[in-house]
Rosetta silent file (secondary structure, phi, psi, omega in degrees, C-alpha in Angstrom):
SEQUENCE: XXXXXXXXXXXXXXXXXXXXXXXXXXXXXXXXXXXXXXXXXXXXXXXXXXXXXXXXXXXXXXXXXXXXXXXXXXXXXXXXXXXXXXXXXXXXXXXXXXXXXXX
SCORE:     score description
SCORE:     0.000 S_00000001
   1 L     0.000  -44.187  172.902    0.000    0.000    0.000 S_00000001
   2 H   -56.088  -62.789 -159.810    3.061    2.681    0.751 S_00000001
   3 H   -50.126  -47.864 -153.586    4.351    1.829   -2.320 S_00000001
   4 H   -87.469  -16.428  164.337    1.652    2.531   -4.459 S_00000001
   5 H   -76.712  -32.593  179.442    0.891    6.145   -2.058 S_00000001
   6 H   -76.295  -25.702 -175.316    4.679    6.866   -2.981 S_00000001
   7 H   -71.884  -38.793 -153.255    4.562    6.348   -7.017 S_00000001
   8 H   -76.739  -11.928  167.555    1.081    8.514   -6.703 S_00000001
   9 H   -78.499  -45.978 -178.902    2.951   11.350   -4.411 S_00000001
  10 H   -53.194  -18.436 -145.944    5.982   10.663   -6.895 S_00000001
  11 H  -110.656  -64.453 -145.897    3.032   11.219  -10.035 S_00000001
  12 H   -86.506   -2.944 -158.158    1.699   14.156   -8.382 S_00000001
  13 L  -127.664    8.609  175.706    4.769   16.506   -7.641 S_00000001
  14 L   -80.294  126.379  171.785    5.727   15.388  -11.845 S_00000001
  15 L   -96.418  176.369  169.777    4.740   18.749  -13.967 S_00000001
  16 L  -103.141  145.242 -177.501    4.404   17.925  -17.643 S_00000001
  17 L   -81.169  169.358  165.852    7.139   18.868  -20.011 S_00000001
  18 L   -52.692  168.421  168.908    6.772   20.032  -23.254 S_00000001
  19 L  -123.842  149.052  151.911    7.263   17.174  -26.514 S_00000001
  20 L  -135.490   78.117 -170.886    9.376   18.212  -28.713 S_00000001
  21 L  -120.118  120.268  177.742    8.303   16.760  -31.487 S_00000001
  22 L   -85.782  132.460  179.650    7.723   18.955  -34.425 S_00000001
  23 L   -86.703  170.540 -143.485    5.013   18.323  -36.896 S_00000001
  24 L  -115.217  138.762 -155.601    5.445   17.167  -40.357 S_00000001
  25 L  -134.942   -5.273  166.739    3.026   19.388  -42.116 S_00000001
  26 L  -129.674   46.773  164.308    3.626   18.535  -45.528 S_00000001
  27 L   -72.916  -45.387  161.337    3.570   14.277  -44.976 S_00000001
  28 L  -130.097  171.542 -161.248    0.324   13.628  -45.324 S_00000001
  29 L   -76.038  140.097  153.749   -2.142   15.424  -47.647 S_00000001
  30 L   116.111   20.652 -174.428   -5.321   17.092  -45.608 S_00000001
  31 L   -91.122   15.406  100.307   -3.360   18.269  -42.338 S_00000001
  32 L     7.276  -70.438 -172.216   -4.711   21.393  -42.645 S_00000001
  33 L   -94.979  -17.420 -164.407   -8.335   20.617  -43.059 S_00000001
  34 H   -75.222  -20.414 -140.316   -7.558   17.912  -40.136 S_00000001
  35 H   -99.770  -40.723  175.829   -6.408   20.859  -37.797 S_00000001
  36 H   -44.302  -47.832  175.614   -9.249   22.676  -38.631 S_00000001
  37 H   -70.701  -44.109 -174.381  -11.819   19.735  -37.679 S_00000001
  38 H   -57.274  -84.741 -179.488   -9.614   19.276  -34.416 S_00000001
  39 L   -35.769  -21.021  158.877   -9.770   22.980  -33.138 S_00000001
  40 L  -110.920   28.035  179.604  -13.754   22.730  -33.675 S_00000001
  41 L   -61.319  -53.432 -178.102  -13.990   20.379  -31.466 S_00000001
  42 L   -77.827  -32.981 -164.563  -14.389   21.966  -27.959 S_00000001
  43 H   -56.006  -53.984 -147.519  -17.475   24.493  -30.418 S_00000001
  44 H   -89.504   11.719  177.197  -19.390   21.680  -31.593 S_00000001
  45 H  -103.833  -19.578  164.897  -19.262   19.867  -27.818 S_00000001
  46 H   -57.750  -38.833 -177.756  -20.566   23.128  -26.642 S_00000001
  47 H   -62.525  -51.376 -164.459  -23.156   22.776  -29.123 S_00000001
  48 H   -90.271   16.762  157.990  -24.484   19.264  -28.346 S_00000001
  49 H   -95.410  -12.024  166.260  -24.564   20.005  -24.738 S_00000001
  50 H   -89.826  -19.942  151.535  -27.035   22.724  -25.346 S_00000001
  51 H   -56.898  -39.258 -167.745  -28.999   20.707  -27.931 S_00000001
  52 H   -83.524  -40.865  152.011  -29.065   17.779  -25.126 S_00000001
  53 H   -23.555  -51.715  178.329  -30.315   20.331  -22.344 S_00000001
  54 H   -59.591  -67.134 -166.166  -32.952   21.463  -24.606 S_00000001
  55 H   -33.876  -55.454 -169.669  -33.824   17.571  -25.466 S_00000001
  56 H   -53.973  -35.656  177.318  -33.648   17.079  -21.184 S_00000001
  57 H   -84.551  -59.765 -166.029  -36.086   20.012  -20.641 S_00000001
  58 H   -45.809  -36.971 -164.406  -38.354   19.310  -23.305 S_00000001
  59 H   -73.798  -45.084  156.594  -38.685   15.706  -22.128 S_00000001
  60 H    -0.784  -89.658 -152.702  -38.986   16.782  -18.435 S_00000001
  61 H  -106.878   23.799  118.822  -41.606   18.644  -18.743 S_00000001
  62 H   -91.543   23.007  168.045  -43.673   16.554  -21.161 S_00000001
  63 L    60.567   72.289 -162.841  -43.484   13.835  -19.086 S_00000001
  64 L  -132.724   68.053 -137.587  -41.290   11.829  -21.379 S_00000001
  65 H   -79.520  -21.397  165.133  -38.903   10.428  -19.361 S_00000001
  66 H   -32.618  -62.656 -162.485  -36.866    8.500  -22.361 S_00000001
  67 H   -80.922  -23.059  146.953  -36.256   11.369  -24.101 S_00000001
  68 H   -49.243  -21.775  165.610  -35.324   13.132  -20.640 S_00000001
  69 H   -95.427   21.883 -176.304  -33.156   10.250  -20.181 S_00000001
  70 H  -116.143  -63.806 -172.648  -31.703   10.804  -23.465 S_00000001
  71 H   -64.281  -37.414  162.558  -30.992   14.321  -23.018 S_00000001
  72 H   -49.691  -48.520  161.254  -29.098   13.416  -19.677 S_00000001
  73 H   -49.325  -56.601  157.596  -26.835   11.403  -21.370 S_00000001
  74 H   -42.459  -32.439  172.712  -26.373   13.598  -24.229 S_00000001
  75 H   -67.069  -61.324  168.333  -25.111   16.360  -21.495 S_00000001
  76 H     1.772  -88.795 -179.826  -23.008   13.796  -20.028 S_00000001
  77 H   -53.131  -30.821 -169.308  -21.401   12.724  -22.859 S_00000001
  78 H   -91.800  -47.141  179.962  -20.901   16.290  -24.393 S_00000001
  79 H   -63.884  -40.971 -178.662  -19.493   17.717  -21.058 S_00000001
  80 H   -56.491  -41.822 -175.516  -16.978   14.789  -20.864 S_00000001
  81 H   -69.692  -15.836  179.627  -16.042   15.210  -24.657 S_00000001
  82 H   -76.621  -32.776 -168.373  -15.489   19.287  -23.670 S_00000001
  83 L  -114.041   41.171  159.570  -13.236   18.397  -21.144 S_00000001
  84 L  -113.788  -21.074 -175.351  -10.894   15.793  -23.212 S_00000001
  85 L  -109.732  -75.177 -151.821  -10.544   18.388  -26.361 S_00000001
  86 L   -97.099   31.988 -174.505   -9.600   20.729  -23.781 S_00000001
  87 L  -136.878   19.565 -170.633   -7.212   18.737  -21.489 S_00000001
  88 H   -80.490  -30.005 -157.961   -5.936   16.675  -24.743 S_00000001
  89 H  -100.199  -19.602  159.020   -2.719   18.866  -24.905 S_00000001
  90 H   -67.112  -56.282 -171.047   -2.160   18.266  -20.908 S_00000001
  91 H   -49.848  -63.663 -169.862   -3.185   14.515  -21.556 S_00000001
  92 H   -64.815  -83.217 -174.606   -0.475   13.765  -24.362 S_00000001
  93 H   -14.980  -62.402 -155.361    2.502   15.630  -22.449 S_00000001
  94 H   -66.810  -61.178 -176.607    1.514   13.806  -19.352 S_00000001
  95 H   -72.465  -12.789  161.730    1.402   10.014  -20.987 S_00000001
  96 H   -96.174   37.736  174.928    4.210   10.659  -23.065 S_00000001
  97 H  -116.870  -53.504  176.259    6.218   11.366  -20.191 S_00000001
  98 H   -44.931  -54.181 -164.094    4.593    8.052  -18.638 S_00000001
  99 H   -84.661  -30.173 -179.441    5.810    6.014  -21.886 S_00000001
 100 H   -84.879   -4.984  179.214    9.768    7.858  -21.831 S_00000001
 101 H   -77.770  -36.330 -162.833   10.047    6.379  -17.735 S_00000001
 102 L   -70.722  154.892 -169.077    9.037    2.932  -19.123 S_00000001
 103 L  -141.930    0.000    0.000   12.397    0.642  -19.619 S_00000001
């Protein structure tokens, strides 16, 4: 049990570095339009948590509870995908630091 409170004190005092891996920008053909698609990513999860709020109130309060149970999920899912497109550039740093310890 100490051991596994010392890697997670050891984990927790790690900041994440930088990569420094530069990207190849003219390797494959559409990295551009892909960056583009990335970067609208956090917009459109704002969008389908305010489409699934609407869905959750409308079902509410017609006494629908599927589609109120629909629309919960749909926030759910839409808050979780907002906070992975914005913690994705903390997320890589962190596990590729985790993958350069492994031997």
């Amino acid at each position: 049990m100490t051991l596994i409170l010392d890697a997670l004190a050891q984990t927790a005092t790690v900041l994440p570095a930088q990569i420094d891996i530069n990207p190849n920008d003219s390797g494959l053909p559409g990295i551009a339009a892909l960056r583009t698609i990335v970067g609208a990513g956090l917009i459109l999860s704002v969008l389908a948590l305010i489409i699934s709020a609407v869905v959750w109130g409308f079902g509410a309060n017609s006494s629908n509870p599927h589609l109120a149970s629909r629309g919960k999920l749909g926030v759910l899912i839409s808050c979780g995908a907002a906070i992975i497109t914005g913690a994705a550039v903390t997320l890589i740093n962190f596990f590729w630091n985790v993958g350069q310890t492994v031997s």
